[in-house]
N, C-alpha and C positions, 0 to 999 in steps of 0.2 A: 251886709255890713253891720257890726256891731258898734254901738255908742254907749259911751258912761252916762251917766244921768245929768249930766252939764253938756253931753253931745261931743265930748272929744273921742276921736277915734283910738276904738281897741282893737280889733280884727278885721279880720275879711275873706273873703273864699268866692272863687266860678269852679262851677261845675257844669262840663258838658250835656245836655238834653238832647240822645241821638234824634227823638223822634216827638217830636209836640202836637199830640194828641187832639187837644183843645185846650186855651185858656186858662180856665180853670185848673187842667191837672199842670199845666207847667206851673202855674203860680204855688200851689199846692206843694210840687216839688221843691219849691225855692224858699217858699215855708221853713220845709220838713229839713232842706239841708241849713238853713241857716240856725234850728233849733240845734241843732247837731255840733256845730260852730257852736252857738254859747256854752252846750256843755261841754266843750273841748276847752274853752278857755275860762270854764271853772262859773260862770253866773247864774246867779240862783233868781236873779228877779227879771222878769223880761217883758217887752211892749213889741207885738207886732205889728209891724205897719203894711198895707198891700193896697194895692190896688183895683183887687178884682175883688170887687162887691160880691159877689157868687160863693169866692172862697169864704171871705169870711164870717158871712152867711150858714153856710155848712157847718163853719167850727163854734160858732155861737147857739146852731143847735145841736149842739154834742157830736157835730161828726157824719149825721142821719145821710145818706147821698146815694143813691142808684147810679150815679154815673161813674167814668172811670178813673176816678180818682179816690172812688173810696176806700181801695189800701191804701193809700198813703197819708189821707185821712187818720184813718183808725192807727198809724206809727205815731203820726202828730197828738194825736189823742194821749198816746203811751209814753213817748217822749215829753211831754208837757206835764204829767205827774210828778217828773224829776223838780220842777223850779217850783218855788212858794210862788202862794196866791198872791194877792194883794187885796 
């Protein structure tokens, strides 16, 4: 789910997950498609929020992961170049 900066709702999106691997890569994936969502609906600034300490772990050290999430990692990685820093 996407929010404006006062928390009123702008979008939204489910996406099926035939097969969840482990934890981590589903959160991963939920990540990567909600990054997908904001640049669909145009936001350049963004706050991700999760749950799984693991993920976001991985993406605060640049991404680094031997497990099997790390494509989808290294998209979010590439995907995240799109929106300014803060």
């Amino acid at each position: 789910m996407i929010r404006d900066e006062r928390g009123n709702f702008v979008a939204a999106s489910n996406n099926y997950i035939e097969y969840a691997y482990d934890v981590a890569t589903s959160e991963t994936l939920a990540i990567r498609n909600g990054l997908y969502l904001a640049n669909q609906v145009g936001a350049n600034k963004l706050i991700i929020q999760s749950d799984s300490l693991e993920t976001i772990e991985i993406l605060k050290a640049g991404g680094y992961t031997a497990t099997t999430a790390a494509p989808i990692i290294e998209d979010i990685c590439i995907q995240a170049t799109t929106f300014t820093a803060n």
